[in-house]
C-alpha positions in Angstrom: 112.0 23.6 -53.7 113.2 26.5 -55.8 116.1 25.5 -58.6 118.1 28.3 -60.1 119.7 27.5 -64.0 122.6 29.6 -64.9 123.5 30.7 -68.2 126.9 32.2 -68.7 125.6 34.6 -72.0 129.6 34.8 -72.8 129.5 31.6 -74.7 125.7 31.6 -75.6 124.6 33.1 -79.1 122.4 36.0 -77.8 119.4 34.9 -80.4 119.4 31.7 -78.5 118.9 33.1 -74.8 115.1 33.7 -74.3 114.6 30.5 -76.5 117.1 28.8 -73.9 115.5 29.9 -71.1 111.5 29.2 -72.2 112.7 25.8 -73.6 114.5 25.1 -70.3 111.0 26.4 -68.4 108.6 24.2 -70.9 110.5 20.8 -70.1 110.8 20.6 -66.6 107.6 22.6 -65.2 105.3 21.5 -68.2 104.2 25.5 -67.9 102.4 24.8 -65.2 104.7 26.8 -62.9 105.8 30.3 -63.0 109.2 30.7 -64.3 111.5 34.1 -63.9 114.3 35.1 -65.9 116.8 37.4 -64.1 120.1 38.8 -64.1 122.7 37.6 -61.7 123.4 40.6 -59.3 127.5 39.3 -59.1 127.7 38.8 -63.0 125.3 40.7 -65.2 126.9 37.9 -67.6 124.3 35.3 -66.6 121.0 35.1 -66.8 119.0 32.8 -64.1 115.5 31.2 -64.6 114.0 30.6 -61.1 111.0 28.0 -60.8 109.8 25.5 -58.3 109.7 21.9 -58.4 108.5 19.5 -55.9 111.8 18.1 -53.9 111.2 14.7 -55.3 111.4 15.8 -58.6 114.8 17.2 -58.2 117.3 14.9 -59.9 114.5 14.0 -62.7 114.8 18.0 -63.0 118.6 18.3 -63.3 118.5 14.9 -65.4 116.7 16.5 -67.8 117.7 19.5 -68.0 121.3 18.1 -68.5 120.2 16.2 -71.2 118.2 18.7 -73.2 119.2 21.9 -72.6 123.1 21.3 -73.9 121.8 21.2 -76.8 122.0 25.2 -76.4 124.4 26.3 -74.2 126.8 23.0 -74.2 129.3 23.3 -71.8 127.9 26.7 -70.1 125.6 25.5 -67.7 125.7 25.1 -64.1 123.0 24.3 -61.7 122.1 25.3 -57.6 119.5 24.8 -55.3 118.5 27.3 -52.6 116.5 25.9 -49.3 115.4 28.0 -46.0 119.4 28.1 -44.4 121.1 30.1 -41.5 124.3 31.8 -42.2 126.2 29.0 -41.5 124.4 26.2 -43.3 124.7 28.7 -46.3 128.4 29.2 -46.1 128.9 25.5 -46.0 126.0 25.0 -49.0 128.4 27.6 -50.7 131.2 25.5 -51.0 129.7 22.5 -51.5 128.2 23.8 -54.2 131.0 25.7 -56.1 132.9 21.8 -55.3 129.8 20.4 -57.6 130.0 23.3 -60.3 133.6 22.5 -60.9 133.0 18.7 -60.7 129.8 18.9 -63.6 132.2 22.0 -65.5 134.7 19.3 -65.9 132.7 16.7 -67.0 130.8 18.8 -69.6 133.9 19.0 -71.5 134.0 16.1 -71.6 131.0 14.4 -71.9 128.5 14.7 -75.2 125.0 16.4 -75.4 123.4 13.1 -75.9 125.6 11.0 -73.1 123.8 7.6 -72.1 122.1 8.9 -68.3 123.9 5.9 -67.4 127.4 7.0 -68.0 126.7 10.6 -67.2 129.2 11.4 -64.5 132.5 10.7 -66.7 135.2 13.1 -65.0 139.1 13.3 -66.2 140.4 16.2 -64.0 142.5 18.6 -65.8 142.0 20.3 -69.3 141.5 17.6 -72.1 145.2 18.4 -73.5 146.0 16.7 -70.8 144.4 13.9 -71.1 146.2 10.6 -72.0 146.5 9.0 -75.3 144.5 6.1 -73.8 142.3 8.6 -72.3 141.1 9.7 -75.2 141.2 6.3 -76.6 138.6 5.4 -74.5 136.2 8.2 -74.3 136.4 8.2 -78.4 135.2 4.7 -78.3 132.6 5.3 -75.1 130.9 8.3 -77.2 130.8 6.1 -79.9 128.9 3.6 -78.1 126.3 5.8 -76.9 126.1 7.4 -80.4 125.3 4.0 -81.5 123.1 2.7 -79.4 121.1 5.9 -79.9 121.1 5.7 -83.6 119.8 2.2 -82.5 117.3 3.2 -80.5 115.5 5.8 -82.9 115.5 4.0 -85.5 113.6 0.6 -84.0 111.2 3.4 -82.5 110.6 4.7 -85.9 110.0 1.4 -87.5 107.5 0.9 -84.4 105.8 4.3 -85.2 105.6 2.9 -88.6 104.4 -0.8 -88.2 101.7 1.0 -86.5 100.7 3.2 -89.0 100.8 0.4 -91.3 98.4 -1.3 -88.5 96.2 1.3 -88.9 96.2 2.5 -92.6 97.7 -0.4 -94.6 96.6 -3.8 -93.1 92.9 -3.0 -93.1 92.8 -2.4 -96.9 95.3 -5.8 -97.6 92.0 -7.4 -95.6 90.2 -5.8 -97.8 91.6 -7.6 -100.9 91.9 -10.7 -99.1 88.6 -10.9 -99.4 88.1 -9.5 -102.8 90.4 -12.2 -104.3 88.6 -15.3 -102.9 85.2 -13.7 -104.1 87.0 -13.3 -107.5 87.8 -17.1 -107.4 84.6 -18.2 -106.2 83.5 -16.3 -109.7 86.1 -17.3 -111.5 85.1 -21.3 -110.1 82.0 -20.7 -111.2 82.6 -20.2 -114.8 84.8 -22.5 -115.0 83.0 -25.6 -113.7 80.3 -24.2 -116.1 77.1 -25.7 -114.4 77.3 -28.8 -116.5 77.6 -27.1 -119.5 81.8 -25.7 -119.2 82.8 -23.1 -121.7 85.5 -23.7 -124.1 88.6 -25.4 -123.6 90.8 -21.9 -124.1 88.8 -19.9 -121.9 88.9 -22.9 -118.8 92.4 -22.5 -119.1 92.6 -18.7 -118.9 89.9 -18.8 -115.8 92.6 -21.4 -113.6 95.3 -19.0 -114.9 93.7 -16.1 -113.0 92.8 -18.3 -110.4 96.5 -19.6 -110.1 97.7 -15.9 -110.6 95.0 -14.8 -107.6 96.3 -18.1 -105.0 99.7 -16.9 -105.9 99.2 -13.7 -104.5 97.4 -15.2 -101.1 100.5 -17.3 -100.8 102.4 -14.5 -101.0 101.0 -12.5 -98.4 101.0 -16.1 -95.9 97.3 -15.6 -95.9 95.6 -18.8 -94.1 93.1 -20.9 -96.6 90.6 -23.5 -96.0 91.0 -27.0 -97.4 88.4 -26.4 -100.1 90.6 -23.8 -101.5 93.7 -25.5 -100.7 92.4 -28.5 -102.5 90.8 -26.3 -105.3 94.3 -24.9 -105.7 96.0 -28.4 -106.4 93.0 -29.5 -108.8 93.8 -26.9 -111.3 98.0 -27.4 -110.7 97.4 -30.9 -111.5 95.2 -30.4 -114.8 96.9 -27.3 -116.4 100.7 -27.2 -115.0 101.0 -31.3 -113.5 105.4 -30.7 -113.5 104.4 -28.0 -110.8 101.5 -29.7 -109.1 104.5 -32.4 -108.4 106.6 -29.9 -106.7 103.8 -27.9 -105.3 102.2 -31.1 -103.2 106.0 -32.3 -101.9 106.3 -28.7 -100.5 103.0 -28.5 -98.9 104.0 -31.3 -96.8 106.0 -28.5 -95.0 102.7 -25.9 -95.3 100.3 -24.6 -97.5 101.7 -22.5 -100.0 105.3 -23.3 -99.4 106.0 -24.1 -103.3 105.4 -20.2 -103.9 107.3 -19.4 -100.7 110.4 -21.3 -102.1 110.3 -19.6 -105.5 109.8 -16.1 -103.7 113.0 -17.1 -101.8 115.2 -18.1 -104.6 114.5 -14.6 -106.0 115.1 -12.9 -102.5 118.5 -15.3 -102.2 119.7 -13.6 -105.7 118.9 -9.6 -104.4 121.0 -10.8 -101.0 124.2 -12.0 -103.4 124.5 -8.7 -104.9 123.3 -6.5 -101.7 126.5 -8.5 -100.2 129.0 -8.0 -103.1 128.1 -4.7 -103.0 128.6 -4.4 -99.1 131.7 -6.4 -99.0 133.2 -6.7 -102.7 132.9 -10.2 -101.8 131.0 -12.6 -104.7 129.2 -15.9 -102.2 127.6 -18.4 -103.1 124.5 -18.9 -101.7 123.6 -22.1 -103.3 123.5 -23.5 -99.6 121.1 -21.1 -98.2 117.9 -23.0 -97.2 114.3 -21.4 -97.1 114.1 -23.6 -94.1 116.7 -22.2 -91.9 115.9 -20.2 -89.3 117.2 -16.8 -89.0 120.0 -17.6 -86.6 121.0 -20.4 -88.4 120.8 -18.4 -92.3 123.5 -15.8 -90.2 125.6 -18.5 -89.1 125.8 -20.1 -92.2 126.7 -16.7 -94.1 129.5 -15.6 -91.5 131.2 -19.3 -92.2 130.7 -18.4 -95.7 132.7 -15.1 -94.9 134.9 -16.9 -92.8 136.2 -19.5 -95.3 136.4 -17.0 -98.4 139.5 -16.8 -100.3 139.6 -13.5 -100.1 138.8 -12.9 -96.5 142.4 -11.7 -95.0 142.4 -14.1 -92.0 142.7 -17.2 -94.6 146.2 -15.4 -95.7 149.6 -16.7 -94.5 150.5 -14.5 -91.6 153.1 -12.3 -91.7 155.2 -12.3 -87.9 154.0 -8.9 -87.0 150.5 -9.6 -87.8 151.2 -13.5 -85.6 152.9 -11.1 -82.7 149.7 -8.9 -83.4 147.1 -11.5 -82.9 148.8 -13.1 -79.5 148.9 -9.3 -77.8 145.3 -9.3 -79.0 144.4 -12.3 -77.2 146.6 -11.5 -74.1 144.6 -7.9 -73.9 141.3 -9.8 -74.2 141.5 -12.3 -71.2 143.2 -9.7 -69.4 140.0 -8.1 -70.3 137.9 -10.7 -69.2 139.5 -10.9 -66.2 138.9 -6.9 -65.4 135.3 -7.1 -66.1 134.9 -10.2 -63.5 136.6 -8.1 -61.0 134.7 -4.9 -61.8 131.8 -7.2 -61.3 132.9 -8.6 -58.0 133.6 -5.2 -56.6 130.3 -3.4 -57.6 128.5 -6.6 -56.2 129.9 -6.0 -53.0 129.5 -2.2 -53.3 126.0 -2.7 -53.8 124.7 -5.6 -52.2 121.7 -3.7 -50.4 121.7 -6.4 -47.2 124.4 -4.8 -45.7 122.5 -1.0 -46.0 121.1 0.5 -42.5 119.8 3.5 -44.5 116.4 2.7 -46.1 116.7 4.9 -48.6 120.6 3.9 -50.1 119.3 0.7 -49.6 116.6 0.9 -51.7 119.1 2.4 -54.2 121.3 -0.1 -54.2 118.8 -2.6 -54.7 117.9 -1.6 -57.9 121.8 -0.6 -58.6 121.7 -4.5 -58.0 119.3 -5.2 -60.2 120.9 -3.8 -63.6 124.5 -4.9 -62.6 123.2 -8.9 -62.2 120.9 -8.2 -65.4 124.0 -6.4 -67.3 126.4 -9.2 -66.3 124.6 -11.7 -66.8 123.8 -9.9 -70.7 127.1 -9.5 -71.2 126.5 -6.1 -71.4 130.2 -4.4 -71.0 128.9 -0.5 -71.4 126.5 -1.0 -69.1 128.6 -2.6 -66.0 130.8 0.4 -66.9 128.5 2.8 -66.7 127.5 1.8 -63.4 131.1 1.7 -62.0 131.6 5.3 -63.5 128.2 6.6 -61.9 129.3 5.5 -58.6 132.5 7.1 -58.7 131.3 9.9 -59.8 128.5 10.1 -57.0 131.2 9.0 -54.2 133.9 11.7 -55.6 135.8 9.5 -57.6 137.9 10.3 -59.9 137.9 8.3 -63.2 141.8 9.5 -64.5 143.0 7.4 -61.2 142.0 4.1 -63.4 144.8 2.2 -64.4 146.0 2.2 -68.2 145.7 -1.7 -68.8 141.8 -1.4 -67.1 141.0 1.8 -69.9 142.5 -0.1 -72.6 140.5 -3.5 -71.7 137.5 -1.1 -71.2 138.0 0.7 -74.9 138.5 -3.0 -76.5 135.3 -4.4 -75.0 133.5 -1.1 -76.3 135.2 -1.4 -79.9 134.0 -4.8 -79.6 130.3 -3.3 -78.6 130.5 -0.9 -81.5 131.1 -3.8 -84.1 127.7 -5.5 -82.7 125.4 -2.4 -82.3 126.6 -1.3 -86.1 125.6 -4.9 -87.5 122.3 -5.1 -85.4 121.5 -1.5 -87.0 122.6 -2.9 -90.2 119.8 -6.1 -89.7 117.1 -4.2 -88.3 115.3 -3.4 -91.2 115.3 -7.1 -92.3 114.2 -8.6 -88.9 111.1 -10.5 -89.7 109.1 -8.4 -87.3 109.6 -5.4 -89.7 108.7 -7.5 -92.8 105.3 -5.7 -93.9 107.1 -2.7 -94.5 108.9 -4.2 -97.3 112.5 -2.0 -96.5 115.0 -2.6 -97.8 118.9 -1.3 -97.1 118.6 2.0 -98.8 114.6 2.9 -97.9 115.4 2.0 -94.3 117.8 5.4 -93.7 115.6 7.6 -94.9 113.4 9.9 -92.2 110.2 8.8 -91.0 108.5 11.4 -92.5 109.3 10.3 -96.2 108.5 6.7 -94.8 105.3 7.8 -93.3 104.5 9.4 -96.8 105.3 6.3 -98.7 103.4 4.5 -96.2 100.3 6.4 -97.2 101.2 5.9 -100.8 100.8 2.1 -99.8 97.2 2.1 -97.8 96.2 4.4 -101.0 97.5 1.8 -103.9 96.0 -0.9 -101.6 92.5 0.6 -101.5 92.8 1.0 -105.3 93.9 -2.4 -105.6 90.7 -3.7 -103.8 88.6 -1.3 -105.9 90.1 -2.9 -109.1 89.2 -6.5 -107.6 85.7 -5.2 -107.4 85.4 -3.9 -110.5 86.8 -7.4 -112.5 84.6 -9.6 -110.2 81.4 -7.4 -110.8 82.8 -7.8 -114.8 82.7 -11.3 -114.5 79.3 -11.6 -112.8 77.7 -9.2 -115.4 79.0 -11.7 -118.0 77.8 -14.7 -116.1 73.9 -13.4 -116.3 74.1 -13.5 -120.2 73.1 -16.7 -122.1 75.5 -19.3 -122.7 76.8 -18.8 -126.2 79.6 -17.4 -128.5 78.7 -13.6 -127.5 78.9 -14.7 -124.1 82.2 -16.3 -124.1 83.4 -14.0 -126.4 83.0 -11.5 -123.6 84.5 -13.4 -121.0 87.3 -13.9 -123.4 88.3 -10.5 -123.9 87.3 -9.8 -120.0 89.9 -12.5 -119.2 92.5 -11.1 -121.5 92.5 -7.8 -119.6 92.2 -9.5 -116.2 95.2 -12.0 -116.2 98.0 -9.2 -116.9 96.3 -7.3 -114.1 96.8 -9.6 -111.8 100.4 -10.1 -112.4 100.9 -6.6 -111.8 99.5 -6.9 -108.8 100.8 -9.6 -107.3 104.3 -8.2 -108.3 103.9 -4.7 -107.1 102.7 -6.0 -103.5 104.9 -9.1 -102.8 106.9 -8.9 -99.4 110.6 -8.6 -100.0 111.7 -10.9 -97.3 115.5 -11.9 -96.8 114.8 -15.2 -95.1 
């Protein structure tokens, strides 16, 4: 099959029109087809690029090319196909096409370069002037929608690109000081039990400090221990800090390390009160926030927090307009309601496949089927409008015949879908999922290419931190092959001295910054 794409040069910048053309040729034939750029004979104005594509391929072919090639010539492309016809059959192709290049001229105004594929199809006949106030309500609040869930989209992709570079580059060398730190305690141990003959009382209590400092650390990063250290780990709580080892053993009833866990969160709960007064210029109080909650329940808890505020508006007397407000508000959203049910009835029946002779429309409309149960049942408003919109568009429908009160219950719903997407892109770089790569609100905007660079930053401070692990346990060891004494502890005095604020560091300049 042979596709023709037209390029009216009028409205296309002239440096952009081989560059058009070749990027037009590269996405749809892969370069594995011959492409030819041409004049039109009627209109030396255009430029057509001629290639062939297997007939299957044709709709993935305009699909695509709708989608990327507006990003050059916007609202100046057209598109025809030319198969083996007699006269006739060409006369009536003719017209049937120049119907189509009217219909998809229309609908470029209106539509944006990045429309969902699912809502593609969008047609208000006439010029937008004269479009209606609730017209453009709606097609405001659908672009925005698609903007959205695009913004969405590319940025959980980039913290997927990212979580597996960290996969690759960052987790290996974090298993690398795993196991550097429980050699270091094994050393540390060592030392301290003093095979029978324990140094000083000072320098025992400096070895449990850097053993303490080096569990802290483990906790922090949720690392799995044996009992033997687990138990080691409340033996020295219980000599040096008992208070703690109190605390510590009531928490482990809920898991190992949970007493650092909770202390972690009391310090995350602090950053969230002031990422939220700045956010909302509203002060909370968190005090009832629970490391225990899961994350449903920790956002439940913090919109009734938002809910009952003083200052939140709704808690304000109402003044009658903003009473008459509220009730139009409700009437519009069970009217609403009511729309999308019947929108939903009427595609069912539209596309409910058993009633299809044609196996190929029926095949179609099974998998139209498919989304519209799957959307519904999602609640999933811009999708079940999309799909009304695409069939109208593919059965010559016009979209400007929809009543007023449908396009007004269509543009709430979508507002409404807006709100969501916003605060789900909002969340996204706190979902636990993303927690290794330790973003937060401000890091997460930035492009992957400055992440990716920090990223490397990481796997590089990570491997240094393992290398410094090595060097301090090799230390120690050295020390340990020297006879008991006063030089010897000396050493290990002043080896322990360095050590201890070391480890601090480290555990600091590596802790997750997890929300909840």
């Amino acid at each position: 099959m042979m596709v023709h794409v037209y390029v009216d040069l009028s409205v296309l910048p002239e440096d952009k029109h081989f560059r058009s053309m070749r990027f037009c040729a590269e996405t749809t034939t892969d370069s594995k087809e011959s492409v030819e750029i041409v004049h039109d004979e009627g209109d030396q104005k255009t430029l057509i690029a001629k290639f062939s594509v297997p007939k299957a391929r044709q709709m993935d072919v305009v699909d695509k090319i709708t989608q990327k090639f507006a990003d050059f010539v916007e609202d100046s492309i057209d598109f025809g196909a030319s198969f083996p016809r007699s006269a006739a059959e060409e006369r009536k192709a003719k017209k049937a096409s120049e119907r189509a290049k009217s219909k998809r001229k229309a609908q470029a105004k209106t539509s944006a370069p990045d429309a969902d594929p699912h809502t593609v199809g969008l047609v208000f006949t006439g010029k937008p002037s004269e479009l209606s106030k609730t017209q453009r309500a709606f097609l405001k609040a659908k672009n925005k929608v698609e903007r959205l869930r695009k913004e969405l989209a590319g940025k959980t992709d980039t913290f997927n690109r990212l979580l597996a570079q960290h996969t690759e580059l960052v987790a290996p060398q974090l298993d690398r000081v795993t196991e550097r730190q429980k050699r270091l305690i094994e050393v540390c141990l060592l030392f301290h039990s003093g095979d029978g003959k324990p140094p000083a009382k000072t320098i025992r209590k400096k070895l449990a400090q850097c053993m303490l400092e080096l569990f802290s650390s483990l906790f922090d990063r949720e690392v799995q221990l044996d009992q033997r250290l687990v138990d080691l780990h409340q033996s020295l709580l219980e000599t040096y800090y008992p208070t703690a080892a109190d605390e510590d053993q009531d928490a482990q009833d809920d898991g190992v390390g949970a007493h650092h866990a909770e202390a972690a969160f009391n310090i995350q709960k602090g950053l969230l009160e002031e990422e939220l007064f700045f956010e909302t210029g509203v002060r909370l109080d968190l005090s009832g926030l629970r490391s225990d909650m899961s994350e449903a329940e920790a956002m439940a808890h913090l919109a009734n927090l938002l809910d009952d505020h003083p200052q939140n508006p709704k808690n304000r007397k109402k003044t009658k307009r903003q009473q008459d407000k509220e009730a139009k508000e409700k009437l519009a959203a069970e009217a609403r309601a009511k729309n999308i049910n019947t929108v939903y009835r009427q595609l069912a029946r539209l596309f409910h496949p058993d009633l299809e002779q044609d196996p190929e429309l029926k095949s179609k409309k099974e998998r139209l089927m498919k989304e519209l149960t799957a959307a519904y049942e999602a609640g999933d408003l811009h999708t079940i409008l999309g799909l009304e919109l695409r069939w109208l568009q593919n059965h010559d429908g016009d979209i400007s015949r929809l009543s007023d009160d449908k396009l007004q219950a269509y543009t709430a719903a979508l507002e409404e879908q807006s709100t969501e997407i916003e605060a789900e892109i909002c969340m996204l770089a706190h979902h636990p999922r993303f927690a290794p790569l330790r973003l937060d609100m401000f890091r997460s905007g930035l492009p992957y290419a400055e992440l990716l660079r920090d990223l490397k930053n990481e796997a590089h401070h990570t491997r240094v931190w393992a290398a410094d692990l090595d060097i301090s346990t090799a230390s120690i060891e050295r020390i340990k092959t020297q006879p008991a004494g006063k030089a010897r502890d000396k050493a290990l005095s002043a080896c322990l001295r360095d050590l201890y604020p070391m480890l601090i560091d480290q555990t600091d300049e590596h802790r997750l910054d997890l929300l909840f």
